[in-house]
Residue, then its C-alpha position, 0 to 999 in steps of 0.5 A: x500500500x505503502x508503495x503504490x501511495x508513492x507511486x500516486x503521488x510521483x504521478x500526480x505530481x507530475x501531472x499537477x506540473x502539467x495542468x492535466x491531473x485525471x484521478x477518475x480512476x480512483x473514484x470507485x464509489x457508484x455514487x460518483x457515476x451517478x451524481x456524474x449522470x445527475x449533474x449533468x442531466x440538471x445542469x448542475x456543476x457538481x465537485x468532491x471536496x475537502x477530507x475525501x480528496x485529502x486522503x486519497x491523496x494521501x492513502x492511494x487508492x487505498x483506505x479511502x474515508x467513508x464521508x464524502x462531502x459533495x459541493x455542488x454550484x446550485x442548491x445542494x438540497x435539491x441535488x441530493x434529492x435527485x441523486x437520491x432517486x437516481x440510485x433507485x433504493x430506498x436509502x436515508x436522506x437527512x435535510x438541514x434547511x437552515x444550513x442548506x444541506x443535505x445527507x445520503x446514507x448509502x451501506x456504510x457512506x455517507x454522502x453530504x451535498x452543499x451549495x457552493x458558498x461564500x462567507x463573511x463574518x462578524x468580529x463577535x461571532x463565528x457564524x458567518x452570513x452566507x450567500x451563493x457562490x461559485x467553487x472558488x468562493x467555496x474553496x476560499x473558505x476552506x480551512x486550510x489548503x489540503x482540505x481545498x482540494x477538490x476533483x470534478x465530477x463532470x461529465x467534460x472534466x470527470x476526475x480532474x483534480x482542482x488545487x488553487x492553492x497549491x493543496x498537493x504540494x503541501x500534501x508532498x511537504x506535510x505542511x499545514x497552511x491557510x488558502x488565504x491570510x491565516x490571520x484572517x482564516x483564524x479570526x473568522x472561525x477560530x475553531x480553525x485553530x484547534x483543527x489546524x493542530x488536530x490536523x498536524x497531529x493525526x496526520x504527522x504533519x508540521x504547520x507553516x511558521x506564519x499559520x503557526x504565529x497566527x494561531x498564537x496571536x489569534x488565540x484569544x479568539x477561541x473563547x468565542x467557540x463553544x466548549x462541546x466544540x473544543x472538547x470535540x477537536x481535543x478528543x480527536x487529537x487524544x485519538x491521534x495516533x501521537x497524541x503528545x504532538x498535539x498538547x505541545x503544539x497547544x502550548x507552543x500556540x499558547x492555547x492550552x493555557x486558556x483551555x485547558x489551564x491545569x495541564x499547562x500548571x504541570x509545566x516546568x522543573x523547581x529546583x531547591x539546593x540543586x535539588x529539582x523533580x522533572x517536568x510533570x507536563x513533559x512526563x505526561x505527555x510521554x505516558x499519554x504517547x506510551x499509552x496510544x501505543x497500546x489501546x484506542x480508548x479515548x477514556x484510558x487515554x484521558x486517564x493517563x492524561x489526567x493521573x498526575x494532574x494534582x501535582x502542582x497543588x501537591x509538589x511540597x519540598x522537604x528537607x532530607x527527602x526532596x521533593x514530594x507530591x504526597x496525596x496527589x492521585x487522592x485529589x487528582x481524582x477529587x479534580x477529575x469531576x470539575x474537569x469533565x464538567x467544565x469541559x462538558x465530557x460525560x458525567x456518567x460511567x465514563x468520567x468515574x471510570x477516568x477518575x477510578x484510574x486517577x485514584x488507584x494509578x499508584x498502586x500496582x507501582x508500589x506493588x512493584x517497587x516492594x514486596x508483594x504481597x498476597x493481602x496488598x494484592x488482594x485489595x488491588x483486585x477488590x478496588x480495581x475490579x473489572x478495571x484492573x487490565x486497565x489500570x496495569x496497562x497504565x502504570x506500565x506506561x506511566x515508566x518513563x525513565x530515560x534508563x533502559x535498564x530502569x524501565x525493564x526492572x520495571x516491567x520485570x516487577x510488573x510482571x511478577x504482579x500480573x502473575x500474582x493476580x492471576x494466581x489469586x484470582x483463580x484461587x480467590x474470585x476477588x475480582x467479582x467479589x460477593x461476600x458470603x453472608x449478606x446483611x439479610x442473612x446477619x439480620x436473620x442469624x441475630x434478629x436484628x433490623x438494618x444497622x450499624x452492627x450489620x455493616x460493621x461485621x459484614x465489613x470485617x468479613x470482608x477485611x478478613x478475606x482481603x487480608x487472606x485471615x479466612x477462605x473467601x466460602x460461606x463457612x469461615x465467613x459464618x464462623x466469623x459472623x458469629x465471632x464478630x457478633x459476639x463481641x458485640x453482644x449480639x445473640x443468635x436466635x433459638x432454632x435458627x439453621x447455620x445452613x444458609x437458605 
């Protein structure tokens, strides 16, 4: 794939040279043909453009993007309805009057047809005032060049690819940059500014040096834009394969500062009787890169970003001991809720799971670094549960040490955990863990009502087992109850069965 993406783009350098640039072959969707047939029976000149154009260049005739958007000199509305008849099938049309556009649903495409337009904004505001235009119009309001790129789909210039401001180049040199003055670009949609960086990231790309100062001096302007819309571009950043890149082009543009200012306290190394500790936001961002290479959840990613996020509250200096963050995985995760609800992320199961992380990210380190325990480890099953793969795989990344030797000694340890977990596991069932008598079942034994005394012995049945003082079965549990019980001047009830109902 790698070699035939080459090839494409040695020849359709060649051919931008000459002005004669045919990719029809690789338009290899039906859908192409028909709006083909449908344009030119209505009259209606009809072109593919932005992300699908983008990374056909990029990708060969290889894995070609499942959204294409269509941009047609006419209404976009009224061609998709056609085009939508002319396939002959029922398939899903979804219309959106106000923005004047429409969507076909076809297999697993989808296809959005829109009206050519310009554009013309407002200083305190980024929706635009729009009004009919021509396809140059439209690719002038394009964000950045790679996504002004588009290919006919006329029936007299079918496949031609139409690259105004040098698109494919820029594709060659993997460089993100504006079709028109960035600052202008930047100032009309300030949205711009964070795709331009999510652009870079994903793609491995560099942003121009003139693209990259407007953003900085435009970055004031993001706070017109919603935050859904932000933490919608952040989350595809966190997506990228690198996903480093990207914070440290938000902090290079001094927008992380303004839209994610915990993130930016973590930068910068304190020093005290040349004593100094290392750049938790450079440690961070390395976890979250060690992190990417191992899963493509979004929610263990934004763990790892977050599991140091207290340390600036915490980072205290002791003489004879050297710096410290004592409790900051305690209140990192106490900061996790306020985080997610400014940025309006999830406040459900997601954002409990992230903040589960951020709490419990120090102990299987600790169990690595000591001697481990049958108890230590026990707990580390209860408290993680479900999530304990997880949160393995997020200590593991969070070694960072520069010293190979280091980082293997690590994961040795680790290692010696995972098979100690699994060793406990299948002799204990810790990790679904359901104690052996209920509260229904003290109340019954002793003829008591829902107390205070029922959860102190059902809470020392279950320390009893984590700490590995009895079997985790219903008898050592009775036999405890009933010592427990005792001890409190409880007496069990005449005729009662030990048997358990």
């Amino acid at each position: 794939m790698i070699y035939n993406a080459l090839l494409l783009r040695i020849r359709l350098y060649f051919c931008c040279s000459l002005n004669s640039m045919k990719l029809s072959e690789h338009l290899h969707h039906k859908v192409f043909q028909i709006i083909a047939s449908v344009a030119a029976k209505e009259k209606t000149p009809s072109y593919v453009i932005g992300g699908f154009v983008r990374d056909l260049l990029i990708s060969g005739s290889g894995n070609i993007p499942k959204d294409i958007d269509i941009v047609v000199i006419g209404s976009g509305i009224e061609m998709a309805e056609k085009v939508r008849q002319a396939i002959g099938e029922e398939i899903p049309l979804s219309v959106f009057k106000n923005f004047g556009t429409a969507m076909l649903k076809w297999g697993d495409t989808e296809i959005e047809f829109v009206g050519a337009r310009k554009e013309s904004y407002r200083s305190n505001s980024r929706k635009p005032l729009v009004e009919n235009g021509t396809l140059e119009d439209d690719q002038n309001r394009r964000d950045f060049t790679i996504n002004a790129l588009a290919i006919s789909l006329n029936q007299d210039s079918f496949g031609e690819l139409l690259d105004p401001f040098g698109g494919l180049k820029h594709l060659e040199e993997k460089l993100i940059t504006t079709p028109l003055e960035p600052g202008r670009t930047f100032s009309d949609d300030p949205l711009r500014m964070l795709r331009g960086i999510r652009f870079a990231t994903s793609l491995g790309f560099s942003i121009e040096a003139g693209t990259l100062n407007a953003i900085h001096e435009y970055r004031q302007r993001i706070e017109i834009i919603s935050q859904e819309r932000i933490s919608d571009e952040l989350n595809k950043i966190m997506l990228a394969q690198g996903p480093g890149k990207g914070f440290l082009l938000l902090d290079q543009c001094g927008l992380l500062e303004i839209i994610f200012p915990e993130l930016h306290q973590m930068k910068g190394v304190e020093q005290v009787n040349e004593q100094h500790h290392k750049d938790n936001f450079l440690h961070t961002l390395k976890v979250l890169d060690n992190i990417a290479l191992k899963t493509d959840d979004l929610w263990l990613r934004w763990a790892a970003l977050l599991h140091d996020i207290a340390k600036p509250r915490t980072r205290k200096f002791e003489p004879g001991t050297g710096w410290t963050f004592h409790a900051h995985e305690f209140i990192g995760a106490k900061m996790v809720p306020g985080i997610f609800r400014r940025m309006k992320l999830p406040l459900n199961e997601k954002m409990k799971y992230v903040q589960k992380l951020v709490m419990l990210h120090l102990r299987p380190i600790v169990l690595s670094q000591d001697i481990v325990t049958d108890a230590a480890v026990r707990r580390l099953i209860f408290d993680a549960g479900e999530d304990l793969e997880d949160l393995m795989t997020l200590c593991e990344a969070d070694i960072t040490s520069k010293n190979e030797r280091t980082v293997k000694r690590h994961l040795r340890n680790f290692q010696v955990v995972r098979e100690k977990v699994i060793e406990l596991e299948e002799r204990d069932s810790i990790r679904n863990f359901q104690p052996p008598i209920s509260g229904d079942d003290i109340q019954k034994v002793f003829g008591i009502p829902p107390s205070r005394p029922v959860g102190m012995i059902k809470n020392a049945i279950k320390e009893a087992i984590l700490d590995g003082h009895i079997s985790n079965n219903y008898e050592a549990a009775y036999a405890l109850m009933l010592e427990e019980g005792k001890a409190l001047g409880l007496t069990v009830q005449q005729g009662l069965r030990r048997e358990k109902e």
